[in-house]
C-alpha positions in Angstrom: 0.0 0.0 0.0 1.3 3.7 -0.8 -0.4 7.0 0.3 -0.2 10.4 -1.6 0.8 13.2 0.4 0.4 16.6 0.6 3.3 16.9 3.1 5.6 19.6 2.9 8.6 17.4 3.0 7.7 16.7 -0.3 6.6 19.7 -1.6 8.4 21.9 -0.2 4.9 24.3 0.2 5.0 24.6 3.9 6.8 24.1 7.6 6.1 20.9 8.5 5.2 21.6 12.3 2.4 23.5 11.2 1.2 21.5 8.6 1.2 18.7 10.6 -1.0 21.0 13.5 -3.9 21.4 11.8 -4.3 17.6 10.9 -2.5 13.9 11.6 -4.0 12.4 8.7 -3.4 13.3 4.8 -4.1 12.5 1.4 -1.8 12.2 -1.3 -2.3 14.7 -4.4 1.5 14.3 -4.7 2.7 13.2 -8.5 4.8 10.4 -9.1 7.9 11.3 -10.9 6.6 11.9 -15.0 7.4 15.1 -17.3 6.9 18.5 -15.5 5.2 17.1 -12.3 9.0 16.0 -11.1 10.3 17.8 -8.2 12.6 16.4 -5.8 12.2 16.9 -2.1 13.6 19.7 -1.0 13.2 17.8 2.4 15.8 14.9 1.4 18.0 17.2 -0.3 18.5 19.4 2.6 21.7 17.6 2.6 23.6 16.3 0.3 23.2 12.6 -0.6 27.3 11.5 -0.3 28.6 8.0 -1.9 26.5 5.0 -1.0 27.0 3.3 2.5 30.0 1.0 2.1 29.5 -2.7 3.0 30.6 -2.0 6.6 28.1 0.3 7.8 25.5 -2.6 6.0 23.6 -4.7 8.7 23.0 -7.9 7.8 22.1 -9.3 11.2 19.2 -10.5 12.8 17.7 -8.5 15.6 16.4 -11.3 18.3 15.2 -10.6 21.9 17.2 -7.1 22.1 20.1 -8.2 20.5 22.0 -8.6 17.0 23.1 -11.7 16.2 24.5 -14.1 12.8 22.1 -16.9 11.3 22.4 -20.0 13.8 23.3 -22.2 11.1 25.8 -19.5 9.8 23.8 -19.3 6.7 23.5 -16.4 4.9 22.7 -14.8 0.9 24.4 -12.2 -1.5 22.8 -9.4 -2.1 23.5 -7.7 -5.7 22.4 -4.4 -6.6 19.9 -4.1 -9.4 21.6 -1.1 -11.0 25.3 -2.2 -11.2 25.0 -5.6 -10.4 27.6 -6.3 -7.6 27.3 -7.4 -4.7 26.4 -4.9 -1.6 26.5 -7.4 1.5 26.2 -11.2 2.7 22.9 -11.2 4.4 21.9 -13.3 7.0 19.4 -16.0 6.3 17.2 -16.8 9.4 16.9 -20.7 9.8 13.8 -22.3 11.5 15.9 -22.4 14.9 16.2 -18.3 14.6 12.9 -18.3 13.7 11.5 -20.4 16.8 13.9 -18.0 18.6 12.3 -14.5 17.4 8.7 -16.4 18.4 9.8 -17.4 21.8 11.1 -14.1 22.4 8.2 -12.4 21.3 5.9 -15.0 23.2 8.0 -14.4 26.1 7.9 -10.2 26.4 4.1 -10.3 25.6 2.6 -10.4 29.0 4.6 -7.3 30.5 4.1 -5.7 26.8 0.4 -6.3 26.9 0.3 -5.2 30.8 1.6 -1.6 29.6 -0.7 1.5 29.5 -0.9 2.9 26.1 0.7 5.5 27.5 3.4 3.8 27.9 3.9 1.6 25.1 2.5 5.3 23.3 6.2 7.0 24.4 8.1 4.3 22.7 6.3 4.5 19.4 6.8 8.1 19.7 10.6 8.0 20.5 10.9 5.4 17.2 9.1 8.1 15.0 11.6 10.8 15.9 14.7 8.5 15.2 13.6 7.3 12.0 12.7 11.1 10.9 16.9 11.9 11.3 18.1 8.9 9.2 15.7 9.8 6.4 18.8 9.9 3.5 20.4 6.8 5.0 17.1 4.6 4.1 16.8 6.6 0.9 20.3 4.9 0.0 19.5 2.0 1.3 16.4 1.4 -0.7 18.1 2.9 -3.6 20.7 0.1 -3.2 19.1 -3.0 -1.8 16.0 -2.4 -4.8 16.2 0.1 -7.0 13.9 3.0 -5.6 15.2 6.5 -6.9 15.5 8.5 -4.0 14.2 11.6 -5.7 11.1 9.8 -4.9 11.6 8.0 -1.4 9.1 10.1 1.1 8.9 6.6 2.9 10.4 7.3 6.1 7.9 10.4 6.5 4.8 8.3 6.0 6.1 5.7 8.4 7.2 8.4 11.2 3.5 9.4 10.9 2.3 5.8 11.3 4.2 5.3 14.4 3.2 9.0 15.8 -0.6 8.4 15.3 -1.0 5.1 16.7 1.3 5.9 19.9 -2.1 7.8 20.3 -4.4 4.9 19.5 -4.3 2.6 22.1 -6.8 4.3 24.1 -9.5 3.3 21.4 -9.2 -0.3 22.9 -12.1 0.3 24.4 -14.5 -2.5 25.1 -18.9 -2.1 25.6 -21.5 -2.7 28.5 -24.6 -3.3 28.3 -28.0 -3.8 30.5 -30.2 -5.7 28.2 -30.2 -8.4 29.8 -32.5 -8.9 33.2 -30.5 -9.5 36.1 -27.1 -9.1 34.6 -24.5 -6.3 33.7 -22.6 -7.3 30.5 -19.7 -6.3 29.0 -17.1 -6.9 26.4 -13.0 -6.4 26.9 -10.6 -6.0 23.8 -7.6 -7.2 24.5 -4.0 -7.8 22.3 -4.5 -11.2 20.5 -0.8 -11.9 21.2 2.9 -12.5 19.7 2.0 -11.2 15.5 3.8 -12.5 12.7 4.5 -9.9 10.3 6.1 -10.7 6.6 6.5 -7.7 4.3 6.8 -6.6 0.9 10.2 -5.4 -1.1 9.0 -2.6 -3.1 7.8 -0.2 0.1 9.8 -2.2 3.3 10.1 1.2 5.3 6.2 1.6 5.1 5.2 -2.0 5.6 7.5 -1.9 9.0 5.7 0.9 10.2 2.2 -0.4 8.6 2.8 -4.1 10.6 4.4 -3.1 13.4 2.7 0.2 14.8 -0.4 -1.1 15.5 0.5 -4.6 16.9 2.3 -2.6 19.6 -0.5 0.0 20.5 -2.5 -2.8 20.8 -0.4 -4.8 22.9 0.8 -7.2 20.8 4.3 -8.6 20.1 6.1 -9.1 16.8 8.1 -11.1 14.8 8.7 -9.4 11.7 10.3 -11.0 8.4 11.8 -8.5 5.4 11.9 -9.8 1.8 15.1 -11.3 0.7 14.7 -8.5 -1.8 15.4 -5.7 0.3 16.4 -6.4 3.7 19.0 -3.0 4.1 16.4 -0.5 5.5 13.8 -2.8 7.9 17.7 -3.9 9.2 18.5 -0.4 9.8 15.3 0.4 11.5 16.0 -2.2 14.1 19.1 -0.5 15.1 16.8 1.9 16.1 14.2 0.3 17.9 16.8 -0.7 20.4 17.9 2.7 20.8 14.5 3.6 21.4 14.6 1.2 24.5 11.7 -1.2 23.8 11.7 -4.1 26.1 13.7 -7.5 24.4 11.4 -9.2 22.5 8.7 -6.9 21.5 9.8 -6.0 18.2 11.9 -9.0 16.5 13.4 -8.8 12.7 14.4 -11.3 10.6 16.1 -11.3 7.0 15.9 -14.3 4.6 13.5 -16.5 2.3 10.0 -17.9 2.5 11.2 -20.8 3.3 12.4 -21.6 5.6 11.3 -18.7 7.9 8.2 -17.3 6.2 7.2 -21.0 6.4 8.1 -21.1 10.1 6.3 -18.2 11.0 2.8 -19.2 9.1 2.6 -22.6 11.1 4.3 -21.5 14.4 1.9 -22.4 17.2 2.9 -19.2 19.6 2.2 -16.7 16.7 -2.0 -15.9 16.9 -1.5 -13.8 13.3 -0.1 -13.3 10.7 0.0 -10.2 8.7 1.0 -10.4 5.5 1.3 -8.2 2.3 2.7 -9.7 -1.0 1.3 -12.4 -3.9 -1.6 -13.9 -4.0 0.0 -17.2 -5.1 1.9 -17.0 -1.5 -1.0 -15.6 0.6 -2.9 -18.4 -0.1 0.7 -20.5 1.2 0.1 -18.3 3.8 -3.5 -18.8 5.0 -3.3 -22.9 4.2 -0.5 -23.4 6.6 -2.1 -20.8 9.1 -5.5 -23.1 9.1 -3.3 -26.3 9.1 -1.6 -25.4 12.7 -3.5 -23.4 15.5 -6.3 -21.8 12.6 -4.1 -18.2 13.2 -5.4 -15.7 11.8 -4.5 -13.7 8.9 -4.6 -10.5 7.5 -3.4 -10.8 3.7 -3.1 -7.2 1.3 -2.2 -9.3 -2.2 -1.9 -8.7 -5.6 -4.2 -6.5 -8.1 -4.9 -5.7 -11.5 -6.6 -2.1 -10.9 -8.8 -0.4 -13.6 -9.0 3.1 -14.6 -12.0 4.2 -16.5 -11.9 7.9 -18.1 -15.4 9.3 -19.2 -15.8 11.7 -22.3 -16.5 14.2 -19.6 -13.1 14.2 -17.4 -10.3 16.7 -17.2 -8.1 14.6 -19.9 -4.8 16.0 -19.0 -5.1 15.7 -15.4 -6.2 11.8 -15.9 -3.3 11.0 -17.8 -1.1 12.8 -16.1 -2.4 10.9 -12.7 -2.7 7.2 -14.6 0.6 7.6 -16.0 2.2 8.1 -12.4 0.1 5.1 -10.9 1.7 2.9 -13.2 5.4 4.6 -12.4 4.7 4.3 -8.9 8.1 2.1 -7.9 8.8 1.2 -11.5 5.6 -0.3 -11.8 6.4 -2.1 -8.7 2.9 -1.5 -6.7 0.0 -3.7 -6.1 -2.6 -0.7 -6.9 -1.2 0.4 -10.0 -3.7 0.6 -12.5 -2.5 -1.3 -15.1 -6.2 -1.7 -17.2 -7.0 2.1 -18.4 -10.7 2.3 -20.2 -11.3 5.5 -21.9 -13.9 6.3 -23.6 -13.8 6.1 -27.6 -14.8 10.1 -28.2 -11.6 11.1 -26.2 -9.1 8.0 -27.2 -6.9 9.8 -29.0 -6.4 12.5 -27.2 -6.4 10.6 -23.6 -3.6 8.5 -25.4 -1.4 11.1 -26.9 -1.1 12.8 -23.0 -0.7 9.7 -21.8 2.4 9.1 -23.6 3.5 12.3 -23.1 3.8 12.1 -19.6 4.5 8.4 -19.3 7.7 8.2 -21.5 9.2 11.4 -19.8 11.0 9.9 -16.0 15.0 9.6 -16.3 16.1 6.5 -16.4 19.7 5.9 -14.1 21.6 5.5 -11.0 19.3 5.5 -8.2 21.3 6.9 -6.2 21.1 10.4 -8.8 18.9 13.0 -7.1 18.1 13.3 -11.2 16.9 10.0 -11.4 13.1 9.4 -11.9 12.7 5.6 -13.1 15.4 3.2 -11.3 15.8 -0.5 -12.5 13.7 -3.4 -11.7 13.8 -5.2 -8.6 15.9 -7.9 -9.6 16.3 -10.4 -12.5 13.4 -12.0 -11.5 11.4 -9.6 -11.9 13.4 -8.2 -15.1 12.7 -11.7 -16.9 8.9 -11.8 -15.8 8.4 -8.6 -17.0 10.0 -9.4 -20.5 8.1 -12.2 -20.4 4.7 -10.3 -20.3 6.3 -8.0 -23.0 6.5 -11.1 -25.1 2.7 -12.3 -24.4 1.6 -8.2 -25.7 3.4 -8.7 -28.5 1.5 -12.1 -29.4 -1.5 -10.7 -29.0 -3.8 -8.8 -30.9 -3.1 -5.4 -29.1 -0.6 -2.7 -30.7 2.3 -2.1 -28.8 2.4 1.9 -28.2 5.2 2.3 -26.7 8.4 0.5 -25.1 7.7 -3.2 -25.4 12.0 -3.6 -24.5 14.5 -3.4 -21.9 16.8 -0.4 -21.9 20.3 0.6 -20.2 22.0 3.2 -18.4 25.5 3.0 -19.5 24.9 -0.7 -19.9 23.8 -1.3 -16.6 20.7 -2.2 -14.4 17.9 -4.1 -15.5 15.6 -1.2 -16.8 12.2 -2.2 -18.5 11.2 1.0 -21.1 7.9 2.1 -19.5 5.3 -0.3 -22.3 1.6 0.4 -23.1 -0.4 -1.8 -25.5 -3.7 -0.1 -26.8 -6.7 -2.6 -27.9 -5.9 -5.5 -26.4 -7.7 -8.7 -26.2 -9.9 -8.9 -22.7 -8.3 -12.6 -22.3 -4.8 -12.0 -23.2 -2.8 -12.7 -19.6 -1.6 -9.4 -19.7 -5.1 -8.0 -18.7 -5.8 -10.7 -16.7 -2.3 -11.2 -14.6 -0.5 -9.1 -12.4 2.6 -7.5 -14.6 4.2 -6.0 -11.6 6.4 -3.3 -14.0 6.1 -0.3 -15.9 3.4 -1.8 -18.3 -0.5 -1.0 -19.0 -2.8 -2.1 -21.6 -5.1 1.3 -23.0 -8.5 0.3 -24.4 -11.4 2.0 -25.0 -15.1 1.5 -24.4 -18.8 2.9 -25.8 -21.0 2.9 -22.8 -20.8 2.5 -18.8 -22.7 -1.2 -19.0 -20.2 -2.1 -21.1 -16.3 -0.9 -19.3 -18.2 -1.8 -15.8 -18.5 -5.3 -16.8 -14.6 -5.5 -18.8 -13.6 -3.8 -15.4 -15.0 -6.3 -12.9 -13.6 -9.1 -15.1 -10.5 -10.2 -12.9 -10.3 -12.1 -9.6 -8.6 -9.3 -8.1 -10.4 -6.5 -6.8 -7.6 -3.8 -4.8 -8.2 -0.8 -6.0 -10.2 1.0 -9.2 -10.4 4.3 -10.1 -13.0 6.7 -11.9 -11.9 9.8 -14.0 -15.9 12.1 -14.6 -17.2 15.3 -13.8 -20.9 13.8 -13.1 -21.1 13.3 -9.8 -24.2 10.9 -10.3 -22.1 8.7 -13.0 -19.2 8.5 -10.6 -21.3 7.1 -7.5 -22.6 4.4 -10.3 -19.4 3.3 -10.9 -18.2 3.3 -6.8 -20.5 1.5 -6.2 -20.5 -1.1 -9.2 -16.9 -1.8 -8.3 -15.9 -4.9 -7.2 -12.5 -3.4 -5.2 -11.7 -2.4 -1.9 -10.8 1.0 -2.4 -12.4 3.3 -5.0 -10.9 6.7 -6.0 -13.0 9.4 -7.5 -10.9 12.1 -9.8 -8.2 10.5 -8.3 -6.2 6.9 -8.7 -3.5 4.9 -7.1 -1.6 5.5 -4.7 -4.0 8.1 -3.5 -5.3 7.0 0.0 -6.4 8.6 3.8 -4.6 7.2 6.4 -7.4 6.8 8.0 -9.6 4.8 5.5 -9.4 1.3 5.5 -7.2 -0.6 2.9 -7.4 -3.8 1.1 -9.1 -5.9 -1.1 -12.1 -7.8 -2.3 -11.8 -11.4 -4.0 -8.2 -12.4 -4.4 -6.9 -9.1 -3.4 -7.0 -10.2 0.1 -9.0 -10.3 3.5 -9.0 -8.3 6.5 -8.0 -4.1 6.7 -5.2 -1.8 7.4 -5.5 1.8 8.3 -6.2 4.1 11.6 -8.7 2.4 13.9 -8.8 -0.4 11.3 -5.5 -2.0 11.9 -6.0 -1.8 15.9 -8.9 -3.7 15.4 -6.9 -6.6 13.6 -5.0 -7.3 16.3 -7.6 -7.2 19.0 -10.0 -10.3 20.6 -13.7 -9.7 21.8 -14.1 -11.0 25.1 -17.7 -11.4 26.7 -18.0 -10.9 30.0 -21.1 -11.8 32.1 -21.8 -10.5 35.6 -24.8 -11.7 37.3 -26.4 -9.4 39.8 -28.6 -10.0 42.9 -32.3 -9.5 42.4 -32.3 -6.4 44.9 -28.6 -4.9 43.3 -30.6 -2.2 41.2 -33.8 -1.5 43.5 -34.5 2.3 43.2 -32.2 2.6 40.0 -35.6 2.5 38.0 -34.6 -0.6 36.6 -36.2 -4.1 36.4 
């Protein structure tokens, strides 16, 4: 999940204390980096960016029970750069005894966690906000590195910050109810943590998934065990260094680097874990949820994959829809669950939709990185370089007219750059309308009435996000409403989201919600609670 921002960090409009004083929660109408919409944070630049961190300033341990510490086994995995292609660090590669470890821990510092006032737990999620506010340029460079992410477009560390900041204020909505419905009894309900949380995030936004997983298991009381993708383990590393600064308790907050398996596997069917929250494929949230059932019936909270739709009526702003669907699709090289990959635009304004579209989506600078100038980075890896070629390939088979790109590209013969690729008029059962492409690739095709591009767009077994480009208010509450997605936006599209709305999907998008409030609620159990009262206790209350 991403969120727009109107934050001054990455603007540049206003002081950020007084932004932030007239509201904690934000939307994004921030553009993704595409033609004149690029601006770099003046925020990150404050300083300058220096050479990337050399290998020695790299953690590549595990953080277990308030301490770092080297696989068990002594097992570990190289980790190249996707730009140049050489190696930045051995990381450690947690083994099912590391893992059982991080759970016993975790299992271990719940009780005294749990016992906490939210106050109290509230002051250490406040102290973690500030520290990861002063190392913003170190996990800019570190996602730049480990993944690819240009940091003229990492506001990560802000978002998360805010995460941590608003829910050190939400443990107080724990609240549970009473009630006196019944005759002779007061009744009541308690919420209390669930217990030790699994959490096993994603590789294209790691600093926001920490924060996303790990904020509201603690202001609810929970534990963690958190595991970073083997894709890009440099900044949820560097984050531990500074929960231990921040002086939580050993235990509370464990992190782990390595595979699915073994760990990820570990976690899933541990019987001490009570959830597990995971964001990532749909192939491996259903993994996921079969080994959860299989063990103690955990449960789990799963954000997976989509294949979002954009429909532009004859009526919308046309620049500002392209420019806006161009950036979704941009958003981390393409890299982003919500990115709507299916635009519909209606015939009348085809040609013109399409001509801005390309305008603004072949514009980011491709290069380094780690170049403030940079606006597209390289792929994640060459994994995801060869499946995205490989979807290339399946366009080009089809029936649809390749646009645009349809290749990889270079930066001074490096990195594994995909040329941003959109295919007009393509069949609605070609894969790449159907499957998740996961790069800088859509499909543009066009539609007569609003029967017709509702059913085209509710054709997929995901249902994320979808998004609605009209200036009839009527039309646009249709299509809301027709939309078989967990998030709708209005004159807006993906990433565009309020922290404080819930997130995640319909279908095979996912189950359960993230967000303010939302999240709390994930990681909470309902207790009833009966109390029977003498037949005398309420005489002269006016109650029978």
């Amino acid at each position: 999940m991403y969120y727009r921002s109107s934050m001054p960090y990455l603007l540049g409009a206003r002081k950020a204390d007084a932004q932030r004083s007239k509201s904690p929660l934000f939307t994004f109408p921030y553009h993704f980096p595409s033609a004149s919409h690029f601006k770099p944070s003046p925020y990150l630049f404050s300083v300058k960016m220096g050479f990337p961190i050399p290998p020695e300033k790299i953690e590549f341990r595990h953080y277990i029970n308030g301490e770092f510490c080297e696989s068990s086994d002594k097992g570990s995995f190289e980790l190249k750069s996707p730009y140049s292609h050489e190696k930045i660090a051995d990381i450690c590669e947690a083994s099912v005894d590391d893992t059982n470890r991080a759970v016993a821990a975790a299992k271990a510092a719940f009780p005294a966690w749990a016992a906490q006032s939210p106050a109290e737990r509230g002051a250490l999620l406040k102290q973690l906000a500030a520290r990861i506010r002063t190392i913003h340029n170190e996990l800019a460079q570190l996602n730049a590195m480990d993944m690819g992410r240009p940091v003229s477009t990492y506001f990560d560390p802000i978002s998360a910050a805010m995460l941590f900041e608003n829910y050190a204020e939400a443990g107080y909505e724990a609240k549970g109810t009473t009630s006196l419905n019944t005759p002779g009894f007061v009744n009541m309900t308690f919420r209390q943590p669930i217990g030790p949380v699994a959490a096993i995030i994603p590789w294209n936004i790691p600093t926001i998934s920490f924060a996303l997983k790990v904020a509201p298991a603690l202001a609810a009381g929970c534990t963690i065990v958190l595991k970073s993708s083997e894709k890009a383990p440099l900044t949820p590393a560097r984050l531990a260094h500074e929960v231990h600064a921040a002086g939580f308790p050993p235990g509370v907050i464990n992190v782990l680097s390595g595979h699915g398996t073994p760990s990820g596997a570990t976690l899933a069917s541990h019987m001490d874990i009570r959830m597990v929250n995971f964001t990532g494929s749909t192939s491996t949230g259903r993994k996921i949820q079969a080994a959860a059932t299989s063990s103690n019936l955990k449960k789990v909270v799963l954000e997976l994959g989509g294949k979002s739709p954009a429909i532009i009526f004859e009526d919308a702003n046309i620049e500002k829809a392209a420019q806006e669907t161009s950036d979704s699709v941009h958003t981390v090289m393409g890299q982003a669950c919500t990115a709507n990959s299916r635009i519909y635009v209606q015939e009348s304004i085809a040609d013109r939709f399409k001509t801005a579209f390309l305008k603004a989506f072949t514009a980011p600078i491709k290069g380094d990185p780690l170049d403030p100038k940079t606006q597209q980075g390289p792929q994640a890896d060459g994994l995801q370089y060869e499946r995205i070629k490989s979807y290339i390939k399946a366009g080009t088979e089809g029936s649809g007219k390749l646009e645009t790109g349809g290749k990889p590209a270079q930066v001074d013969g490096k990195g594994y750059f995909i040329e941003p690729t959109l295919f007009s008029n393509v069949d609605e059962n070609n894969k790449t309308q159907i499957e998740e492409v996961f790069g800088p690739f859509a499909n543009l095709n066009t539609f007569k009435t609003e029967e017709e591009v509702m059913k085209k767009a509710n054709n997929t077994e995901y249902g994320l996000y979808a998004s609605v480009y009209t200036k009839d208010i009527n039309r646009a509450m249709r299509v809301a409403k027709a939309f078989e997605s967990g998030a709708v936006g209005i004159n807006c599209t993906s990433p565009s989201m309020g922290m404080d709305m819930p997130f995640g999907g319909w279908k095979s998008s996912g189950q359960g919600r993230e967000g303010f409030g939302y999240s709390l609620d994930e990681h909470l159990e309902i207790k009833t609670v009966l109390i029977k009262i003498e037949d005398d206790a309420f005489a002269g209350w006016g109650v029978e």
